[in-house]
N, C-alpha and C positions, 0 to 999 in steps of 0.2 A: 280431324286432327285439331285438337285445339293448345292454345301457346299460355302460357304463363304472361302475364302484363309487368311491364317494365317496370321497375320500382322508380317513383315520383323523385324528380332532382331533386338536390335542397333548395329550400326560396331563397339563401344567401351564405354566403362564405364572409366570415367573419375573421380578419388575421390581425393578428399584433403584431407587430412591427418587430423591434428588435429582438435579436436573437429564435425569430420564426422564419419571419421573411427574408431579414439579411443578420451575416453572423456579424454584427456591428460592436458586439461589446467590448472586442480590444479596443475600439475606436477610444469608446468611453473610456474605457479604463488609462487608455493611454493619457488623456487630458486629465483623468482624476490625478495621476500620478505626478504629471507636471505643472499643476498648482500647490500639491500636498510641498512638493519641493522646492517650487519657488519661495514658498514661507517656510521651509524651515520643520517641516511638521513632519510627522510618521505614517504611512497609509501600506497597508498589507494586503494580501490576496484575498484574506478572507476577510477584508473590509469591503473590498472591489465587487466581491461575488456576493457579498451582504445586498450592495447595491442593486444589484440584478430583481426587473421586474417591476423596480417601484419607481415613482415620480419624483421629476429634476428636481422639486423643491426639497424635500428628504433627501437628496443626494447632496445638495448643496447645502443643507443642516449641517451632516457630517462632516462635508469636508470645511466646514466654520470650524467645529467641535474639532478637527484635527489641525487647527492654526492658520487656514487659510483666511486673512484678514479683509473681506470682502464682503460686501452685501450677498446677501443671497441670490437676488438677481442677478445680478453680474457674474455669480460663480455660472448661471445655470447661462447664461449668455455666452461667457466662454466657451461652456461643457460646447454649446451647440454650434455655435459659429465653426469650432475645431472640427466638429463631426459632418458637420455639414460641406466643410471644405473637403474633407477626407471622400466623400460621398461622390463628390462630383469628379472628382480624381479616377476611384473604383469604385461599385456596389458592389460588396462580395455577399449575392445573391444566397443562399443556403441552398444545399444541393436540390433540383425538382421543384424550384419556387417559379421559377416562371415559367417551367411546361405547367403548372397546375394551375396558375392564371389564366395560363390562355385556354387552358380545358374547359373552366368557367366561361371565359368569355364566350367559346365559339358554341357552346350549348345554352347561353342566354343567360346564364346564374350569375347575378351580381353580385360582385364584392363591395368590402368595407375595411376600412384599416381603422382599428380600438386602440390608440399607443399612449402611454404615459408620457412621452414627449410631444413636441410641442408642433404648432402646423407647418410652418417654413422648413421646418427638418423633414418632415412626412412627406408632405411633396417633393420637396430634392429626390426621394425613391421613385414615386408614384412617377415623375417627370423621366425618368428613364425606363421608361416602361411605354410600350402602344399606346394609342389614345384611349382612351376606356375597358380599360382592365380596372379599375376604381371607380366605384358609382359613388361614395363617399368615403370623409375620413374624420373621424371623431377625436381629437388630438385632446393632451393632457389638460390644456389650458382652456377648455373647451367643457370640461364637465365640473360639478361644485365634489365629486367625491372619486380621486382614484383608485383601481384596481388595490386590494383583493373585493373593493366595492363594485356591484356588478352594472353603474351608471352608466359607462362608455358603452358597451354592447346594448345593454337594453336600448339607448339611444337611436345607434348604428341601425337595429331592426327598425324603430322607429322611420327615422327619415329615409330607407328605403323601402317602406309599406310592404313591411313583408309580417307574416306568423313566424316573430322567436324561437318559437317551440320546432318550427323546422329549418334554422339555421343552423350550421352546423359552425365552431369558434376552434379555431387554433392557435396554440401558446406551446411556450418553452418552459418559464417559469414558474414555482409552485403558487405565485401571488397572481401571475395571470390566470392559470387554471384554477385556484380559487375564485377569483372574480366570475370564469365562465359557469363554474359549478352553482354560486350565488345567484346568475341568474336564470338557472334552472333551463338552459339550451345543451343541447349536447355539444360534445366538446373531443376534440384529439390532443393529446399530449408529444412533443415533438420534443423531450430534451437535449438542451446543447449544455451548459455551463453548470446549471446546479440539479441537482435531484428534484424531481418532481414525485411527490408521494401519490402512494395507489388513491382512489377512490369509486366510490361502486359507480357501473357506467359510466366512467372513464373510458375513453380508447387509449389506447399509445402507439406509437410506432416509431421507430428509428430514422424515418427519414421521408420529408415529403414526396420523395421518388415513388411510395408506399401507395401514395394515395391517386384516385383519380375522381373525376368528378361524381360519376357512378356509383364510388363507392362511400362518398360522402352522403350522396343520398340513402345511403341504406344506413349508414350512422344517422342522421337526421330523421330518418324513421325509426330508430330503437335499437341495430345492431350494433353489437360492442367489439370493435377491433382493437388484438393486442397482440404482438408482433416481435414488443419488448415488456 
């Protein structure tokens, strides 16, 4: 009798942070909205959902450009001290986020967290979590080029000595999942907020419930799951 060999884990789990791991974008959007309005200015949903994906500083560009009379630091200090408070209140975890952490963990595969925001907000998550469910976390303020630029992840494989090429990266965003594509690692696509358009060897699926660590590893070796 002879068996088939078990398809090889991924060498690492790569996740973005908002809107993958935790559905946090009201959070944002709620502090965009009450600065837009403490000055006086106008901010729409499809300003809010613009924002999705991309970095505090281009977040706090816009809401200058929509009258909020602040440096730019300070807007992105608000965004985050707000969110960060909200954080510690509730994580509203996204559905199968933390069984899929711990999947990782108890089979040995490290994770990484690649986020356009900044480290003290990344850890607020990471700190309600087990102790080493995150072997690292590569935050916005931390890399010289943000997503759809692919620095944060290449990085992430980096300082966890792993092969790129068999991590597998998860995002919500079409800016994250460009980023993942840019850096040539397989990737799943998880939409919450805005469209994420097709691309070849993309996976997708509707919900991290979807997935297990198993079957990351067979994405990390070349199989394309699509679901939605």
């Amino acid at each position: 009798m002879s068996f088939e060999p078990a398809m090889p884990l991924p060498a690492a789990v790569l996740w973005d942070l908002d809107g993958t791991l935790v559905d946090s974008e009201g959070y944002w959007i709620e502090g965009e909205y009450a600065l837009v309005n403490q000055f006086g200015g106008n901010w729409t949903e499809a300003d809010a959902l613009e924002m999705v994906g991309n970095d505090l500083v281009r977040t706090g560009e816009a809401l200058r450009a929509r009258g909020v009379d602040m440096p730019v630091d300070r807007i992105v200090r608000f965004l985050l001290d707000g969110v960060i408070s909200r954080m510690r209140e509730r994580v509203p975890w996204r559905p199968g986020a933390v069984d899929l952490i711990a999947d990782c963990r108890e089979h040995g595969v490290p994770c990484a967290m690649v986020t356009a925001s900044y480290r003290d907000y990344a850890q607020a998550v990471v700190d309600a979590l087990p102790d080493g469910s995150f072997s690292a976390i590569v935050p916005g303020e931390e890399v010289g080029a943000g997503k759809p630029d692919p620095e944060g992840y290449l990085r992430a494989a980096e300082v966890l000595g792993v092969d790129p090429h068999r991590c597998v990266i998860l995002e919500d965003s079409h800016t994250g999942v460009q980023a993942a594509i840019n850096s040539g690692m397989p990737a799943v696509a998880i939409p919450l907020m805005v469209e994420v358009p097709d691309a070849p060897n993309l996976s997708r699926v509707g919900s991290l419930c979807e997935l297990t660590v198993e079957l990351l590893g067979e994405i990390a070796h070349g199989r394309v799951v699509r679901t939605v």
